[in-house]
C-alpha positions in Angstrom: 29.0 31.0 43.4 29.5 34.6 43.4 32.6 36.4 45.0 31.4 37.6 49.0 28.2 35.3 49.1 27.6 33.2 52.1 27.4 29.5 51.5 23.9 28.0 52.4 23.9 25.6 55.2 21.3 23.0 55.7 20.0 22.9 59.5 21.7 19.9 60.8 19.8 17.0 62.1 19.9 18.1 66.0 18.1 21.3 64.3 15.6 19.9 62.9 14.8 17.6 65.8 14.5 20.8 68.2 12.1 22.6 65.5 10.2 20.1 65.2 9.9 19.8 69.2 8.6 23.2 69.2 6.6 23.2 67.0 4.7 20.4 68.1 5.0 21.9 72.3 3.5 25.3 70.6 1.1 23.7 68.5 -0.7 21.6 72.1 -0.5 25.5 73.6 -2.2 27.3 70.6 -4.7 24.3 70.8 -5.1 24.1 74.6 -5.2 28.1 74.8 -5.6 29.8 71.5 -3.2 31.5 69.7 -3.4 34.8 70.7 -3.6 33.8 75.1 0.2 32.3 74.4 3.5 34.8 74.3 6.7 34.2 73.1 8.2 33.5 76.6 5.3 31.2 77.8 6.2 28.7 74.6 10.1 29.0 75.7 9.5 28.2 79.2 7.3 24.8 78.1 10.5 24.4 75.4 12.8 24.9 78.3 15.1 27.4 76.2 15.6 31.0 76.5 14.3 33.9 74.7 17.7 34.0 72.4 17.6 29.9 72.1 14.5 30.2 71.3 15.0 32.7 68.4 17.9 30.5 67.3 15.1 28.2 65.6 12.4 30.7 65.1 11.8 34.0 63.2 8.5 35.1 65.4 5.3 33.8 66.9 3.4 34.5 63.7 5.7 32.1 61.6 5.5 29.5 64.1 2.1 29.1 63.5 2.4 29.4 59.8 4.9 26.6 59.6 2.9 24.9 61.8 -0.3 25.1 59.5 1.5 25.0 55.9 2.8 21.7 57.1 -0.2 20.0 57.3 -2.6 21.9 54.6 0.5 21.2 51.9 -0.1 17.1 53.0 -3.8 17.1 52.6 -3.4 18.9 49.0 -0.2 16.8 48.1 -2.0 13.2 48.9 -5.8 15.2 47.5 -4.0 15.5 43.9 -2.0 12.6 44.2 -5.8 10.7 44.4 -7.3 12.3 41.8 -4.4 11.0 39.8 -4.3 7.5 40.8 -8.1 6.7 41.5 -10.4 6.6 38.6 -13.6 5.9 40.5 -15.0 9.2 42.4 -16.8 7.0 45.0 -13.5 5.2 45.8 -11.6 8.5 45.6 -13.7 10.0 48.4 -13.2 6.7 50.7 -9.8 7.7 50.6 -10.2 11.1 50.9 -12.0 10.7 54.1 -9.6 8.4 55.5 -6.6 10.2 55.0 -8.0 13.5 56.0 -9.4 11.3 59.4 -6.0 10.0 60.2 -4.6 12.8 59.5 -6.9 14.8 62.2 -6.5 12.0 64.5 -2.4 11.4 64.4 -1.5 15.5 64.5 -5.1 16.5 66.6 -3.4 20.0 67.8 -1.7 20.7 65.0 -5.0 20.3 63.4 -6.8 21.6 65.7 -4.4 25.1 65.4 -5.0 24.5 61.8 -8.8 25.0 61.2 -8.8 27.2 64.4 -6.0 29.8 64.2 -4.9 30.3 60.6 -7.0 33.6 60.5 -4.2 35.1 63.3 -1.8 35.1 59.7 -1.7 37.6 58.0 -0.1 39.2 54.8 1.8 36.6 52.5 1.3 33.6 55.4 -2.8 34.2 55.1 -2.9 34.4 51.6 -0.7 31.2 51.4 -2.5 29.1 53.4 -6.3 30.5 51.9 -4.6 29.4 48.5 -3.7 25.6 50.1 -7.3 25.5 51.9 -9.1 26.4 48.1 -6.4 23.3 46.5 -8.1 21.2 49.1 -11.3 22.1 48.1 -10.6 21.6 44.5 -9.7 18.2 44.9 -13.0 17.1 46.7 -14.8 19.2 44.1 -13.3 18.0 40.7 -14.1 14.4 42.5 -18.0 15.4 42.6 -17.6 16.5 39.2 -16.4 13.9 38.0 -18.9 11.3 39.8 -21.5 13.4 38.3 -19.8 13.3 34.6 -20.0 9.5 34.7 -23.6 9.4 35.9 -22.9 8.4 39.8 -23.4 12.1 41.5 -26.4 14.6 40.9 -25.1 17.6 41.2 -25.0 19.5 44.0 -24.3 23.7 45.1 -20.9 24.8 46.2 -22.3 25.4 49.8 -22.6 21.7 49.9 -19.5 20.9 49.5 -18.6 23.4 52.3 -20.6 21.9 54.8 -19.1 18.3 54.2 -16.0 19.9 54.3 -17.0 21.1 57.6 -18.0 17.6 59.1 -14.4 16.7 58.7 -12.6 19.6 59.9 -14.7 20.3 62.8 -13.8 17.1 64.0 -11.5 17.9 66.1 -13.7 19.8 68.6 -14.7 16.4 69.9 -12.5 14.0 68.1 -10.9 11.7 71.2 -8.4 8.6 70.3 -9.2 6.5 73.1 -13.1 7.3 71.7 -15.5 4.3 70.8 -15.0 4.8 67.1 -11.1 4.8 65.3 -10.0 7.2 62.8 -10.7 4.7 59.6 -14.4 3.9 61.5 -15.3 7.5 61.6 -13.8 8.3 57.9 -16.4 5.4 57.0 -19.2 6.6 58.2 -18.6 10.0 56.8 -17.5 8.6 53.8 -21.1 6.9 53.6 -22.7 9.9 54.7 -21.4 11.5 52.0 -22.5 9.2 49.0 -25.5 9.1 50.2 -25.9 12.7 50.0 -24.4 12.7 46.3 -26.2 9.7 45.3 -28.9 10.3 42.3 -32.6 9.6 42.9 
Protein backbone atom coordinates (compact mmCIF):
# COMPACT_ATOMS: atom_id res chain seq x y z
CA UNK A 1 0.00 0.00 0.00
CA UNK A 2 1.22 3.31 -0.91
CA UNK A 3 2.70 5.85 1.67
CA UNK A 4 -0.54 8.49 2.76
CA UNK A 5 -3.43 6.14 1.41
CA UNK A 6 -6.35 5.46 3.51
CA UNK A 7 -6.94 1.80 4.28
CA UNK A 8 -10.36 0.52 2.83
CA UNK A 9 -12.84 -0.57 5.27
CA UNK A 10 -15.62 -2.90 4.62
CA UNK A 11 -19.14 -1.56 6.08
CA UNK A 12 -19.57 -3.67 9.07
CA UNK A 13 -22.40 -5.94 9.49
CA UNK A 14 -24.70 -3.31 11.58
CA UNK A 15 -24.07 -1.22 8.21
CA UNK A 16 -25.20 -3.31 6.02
CA UNK A 17 -28.25 -4.32 7.96
CA UNK A 18 -29.34 -0.45 8.12
CA UNK A 19 -28.76 -0.06 4.14
CA UNK A 20 -30.47 -2.60 3.47
CA UNK A 21 -33.47 -1.32 5.80
CA UNK A 22 -33.51 1.70 3.74
CA UNK A 23 -33.46 0.61 0.90
CA UNK A 24 -36.15 -1.62 1.19
CA UNK A 25 -38.45 1.44 3.48
CA UNK A 26 -37.47 3.70 0.20
CA UNK A 27 -38.18 1.24 -2.29
CA UNK A 28 -42.32 0.58 -0.70
CA UNK A 29 -42.25 4.77 -0.88
CA UNK A 30 -40.99 5.00 -4.59
CA UNK A 31 -43.63 2.19 -5.23
CA UNK A 32 -46.51 3.52 -3.11
CA UNK A 33 -45.68 7.21 -4.44
CA UNK A 34 -43.38 7.39 -7.26
CA UNK A 35 -40.03 8.43 -7.27
CA UNK A 36 -40.07 11.80 -7.96
CA UNK A 37 -43.50 12.64 -5.05
CA UNK A 38 -40.67 11.36 -2.23
CA UNK A 39 -37.81 13.80 -0.80
CA UNK A 40 -34.85 13.07 0.99
CA UNK A 41 -36.41 13.95 4.43
CA UNK A 42 -39.76 12.20 3.90
CA UNK A 43 -37.53 8.68 3.39
CA UNK A 44 -35.53 9.75 6.75
CA UNK A 45 -38.52 10.36 8.79
CA UNK A 46 -40.15 6.59 7.66
CA UNK A 47 -36.14 5.45 8.47
CA UNK A 48 -36.40 7.28 11.69
CA UNK A 49 -32.83 8.87 11.24
CA UNK A 50 -31.78 12.32 10.50
CA UNK A 51 -30.75 14.13 7.50
CA UNK A 52 -26.84 13.56 8.55
CA UNK A 53 -27.68 9.76 9.67
CA UNK A 54 -29.15 9.35 6.83
CA UNK A 55 -26.26 10.50 4.53
CA UNK A 56 -24.01 8.32 6.71
CA UNK A 57 -25.39 5.25 4.44
CA UNK A 58 -26.33 7.13 1.43
CA UNK A 59 -24.67 9.30 -1.27
CA UNK A 60 -28.23 10.93 -2.73
CA UNK A 61 -31.70 10.11 -3.66
CA UNK A 62 -30.70 9.23 -7.18
CA UNK A 63 -28.20 6.43 -6.04
CA UNK A 64 -30.72 5.01 -3.79
CA UNK A 65 -32.72 4.18 -6.45
CA UNK A 66 -29.94 2.89 -8.59
CA UNK A 67 -28.76 0.51 -5.98
CA UNK A 68 -32.04 -0.24 -5.45
CA UNK A 69 -32.66 -1.28 -9.20
CA UNK A 70 -28.96 -2.74 -10.07
CA UNK A 71 -29.66 -5.08 -7.27
CA UNK A 72 -32.31 -6.81 -8.75
CA UNK A 73 -31.74 -6.44 -12.76
CA UNK A 74 -27.86 -7.88 -12.02
CA UNK A 75 -30.01 -11.24 -10.34
CA UNK A 76 -32.24 -11.76 -13.21
CA UNK A 77 -29.16 -11.45 -15.78
CA UNK A 78 -26.80 -13.55 -13.27
CA UNK A 79 -29.50 -16.63 -12.81
CA UNK A 80 -30.61 -15.66 -17.14
CA UNK A 81 -26.89 -16.71 -18.10
CA UNK A 82 -26.40 -19.06 -15.55
CA UNK A 83 -29.67 -21.05 -17.48
CA UNK A 84 -28.48 -20.75 -20.66
CA UNK A 85 -25.44 -22.50 -19.44
CA UNK A 86 -26.96 -25.30 -17.50
CA UNK A 87 -30.23 -26.03 -19.58
CA UNK A 88 -29.82 -27.50 -22.88
CA UNK A 89 -33.54 -27.65 -23.75
CA UNK A 90 -35.04 -24.01 -24.78
CA UNK A 91 -38.51 -25.12 -23.74
CA UNK A 92 -37.25 -26.09 -20.24
CA UNK A 93 -34.96 -23.05 -20.20
CA UNK A 94 -38.06 -20.73 -20.45
CA UNK A 95 -39.97 -22.74 -17.58
CA UNK A 96 -37.32 -21.62 -15.56
CA UNK A 97 -37.02 -18.42 -16.77
CA UNK A 98 -40.54 -17.58 -15.99
CA UNK A 99 -40.37 -18.94 -12.60
CA UNK A 100 -37.46 -17.25 -11.43
CA UNK A 101 -38.44 -13.96 -12.94
CA UNK A 102 -42.16 -14.68 -11.09
CA UNK A 103 -40.66 -15.24 -7.73
CA UNK A 104 -38.55 -12.85 -8.13
CA UNK A 105 -41.52 -10.17 -8.83
CA UNK A 106 -43.52 -11.72 -6.19
CA UNK A 107 -40.65 -11.97 -3.10
CA UNK A 108 -39.22 -8.11 -3.79
CA UNK A 109 -42.87 -6.60 -5.39
CA UNK A 110 -41.65 -2.89 -4.61
CA UNK A 111 -38.40 -3.16 -5.35
CA UNK A 112 -39.70 -4.53 -8.53
CA UNK A 113 -42.19 -2.60 -8.94
CA UNK A 114 -39.53 0.70 -8.57
CA UNK A 115 -37.65 -1.36 -11.01
CA UNK A 116 -39.72 -1.46 -14.24
CA UNK A 117 -41.37 1.83 -13.00
CA UNK A 118 -38.69 4.37 -12.00
CA UNK A 119 -35.30 3.50 -13.63
CA UNK A 120 -35.99 6.24 -16.29
CA UNK A 121 -35.56 8.97 -13.15
CA UNK A 122 -31.40 7.67 -13.56
CA UNK A 123 -29.56 9.31 -15.42
CA UNK A 124 -25.97 9.58 -16.72
CA UNK A 125 -23.71 6.44 -15.94
CA UNK A 126 -26.74 4.83 -13.51
CA UNK A 127 -29.18 4.93 -16.78
CA UNK A 128 -26.80 3.71 -19.09
CA UNK A 129 -25.94 0.90 -16.54
CA UNK A 130 -29.03 -0.33 -15.92
CA UNK A 131 -30.35 -0.03 -19.96
CA UNK A 132 -27.09 -2.30 -20.48
CA UNK A 133 -28.49 -4.96 -17.56
CA UNK A 134 -32.21 -4.66 -19.07
CA UNK A 135 -30.63 -5.54 -22.94
CA UNK A 136 -28.47 -8.77 -20.91
CA UNK A 137 -31.91 -9.79 -19.89
CA UNK A 138 -33.24 -9.59 -23.08
CA UNK A 139 -30.45 -11.53 -24.58
CA UNK A 140 -30.90 -14.29 -22.50
CA UNK A 141 -34.68 -14.87 -23.39
CA UNK A 142 -33.62 -14.19 -26.94
CA UNK A 143 -30.59 -16.55 -27.55
CA UNK A 144 -33.20 -19.14 -25.87
CA UNK A 145 -35.72 -18.53 -28.96
CA UNK A 146 -32.87 -18.84 -31.08
CA UNK A 147 -31.87 -21.60 -30.08
CA UNK A 148 -35.43 -23.50 -29.91
CA UNK A 149 -35.67 -22.36 -33.33
CA UNK A 150 -32.02 -23.81 -34.36
CA UNK A 151 -33.16 -27.25 -33.13
CA UNK A 152 -36.50 -27.15 -35.01
CA UNK A 153 -38.93 -26.46 -31.71
CA UNK A 154 -39.53 -22.47 -32.31
CA UNK A 155 -40.60 -20.64 -35.73
CA UNK A 156 -39.14 -17.73 -35.59
CA UNK A 157 -40.54 -14.83 -34.48
CA UNK A 158 -39.78 -10.48 -34.71
CA UNK A 159 -37.98 -8.79 -31.96
CA UNK A 160 -41.19 -6.85 -31.01
CA UNK A 161 -42.39 -10.23 -29.83
CA UNK A 162 -40.14 -10.82 -27.64
CA UNK A 163 -40.84 -7.40 -26.15
CA UNK A 164 -44.28 -7.85 -25.53
CA UNK A 165 -43.67 -11.32 -23.62
CA UNK A 166 -41.23 -9.55 -21.85
CA UNK A 167 -43.85 -7.13 -20.97
CA UNK A 168 -46.39 -9.85 -19.61
CA UNK A 169 -43.91 -10.51 -16.93
CA UNK A 170 -42.73 -7.20 -15.93
CA UNK A 171 -46.04 -5.54 -15.94
CA UNK A 172 -46.95 -7.90 -13.48
CA UNK A 173 -46.57 -6.13 -10.76
CA UNK A 174 -49.36 -3.56 -11.45
CA UNK A 175 -51.75 -6.24 -10.25
CA UNK A 176 -49.58 -9.01 -8.95
CA UNK A 177 -51.18 -9.68 -5.17
CA UNK A 178 -49.59 -12.64 -2.85
CA UNK A 179 -52.52 -13.51 -1.02
CA UNK A 180 -54.09 -13.69 -4.90
CA UNK A 181 -55.86 -16.95 -6.19
CA UNK A 182 -52.84 -17.98 -8.26
CA UNK A 183 -48.95 -18.38 -6.47
CA UNK A 184 -45.91 -17.12 -8.09
CA UNK A 185 -44.80 -20.73 -9.67
CA UNK A 186 -48.82 -21.03 -10.93
CA UNK A 187 -48.69 -17.73 -12.73
CA UNK A 188 -44.92 -18.43 -14.16
CA UNK A 189 -46.81 -21.59 -15.58
CA UNK A 190 -49.32 -20.29 -17.29
CA UNK A 191 -47.09 -17.76 -18.83
CA UNK A 192 -44.60 -20.10 -19.41
CA UNK A 193 -47.40 -22.08 -21.47
CA UNK A 194 -48.53 -19.05 -23.06
CA UNK A 195 -45.38 -18.53 -24.29
CA UNK A 196 -44.68 -21.96 -26.08
CA UNK A 197 -47.62 -21.76 -27.49
CA UNK A 198 -46.83 -18.63 -29.13
CA UNK A 199 -43.34 -20.07 -30.32
CA UNK A 200 -44.59 -23.37 -31.20
CA UNK A 201 -44.28 -24.22 -35.19
CA UNK A 202 -47.41 -24.92 -37.27
Amino acid sequence: MSAGRPLEVAPTAPATQQRERIQHIAAKLFAERGYRAIGVAEIGDAVGLGRGALYYHINSKEELLFNIVVRYIEDLVIFGQGTLQKEPDPRQRIRRLSRYLMRVIAQNLPEMTVCFREADALTGQRHKLVSDLHQQYQDVWHQTFKDGEAKGYFKSLPLVALKGILGMYFYSFLWFRPSGKHTSDEIADIFADMVLKVLEKD
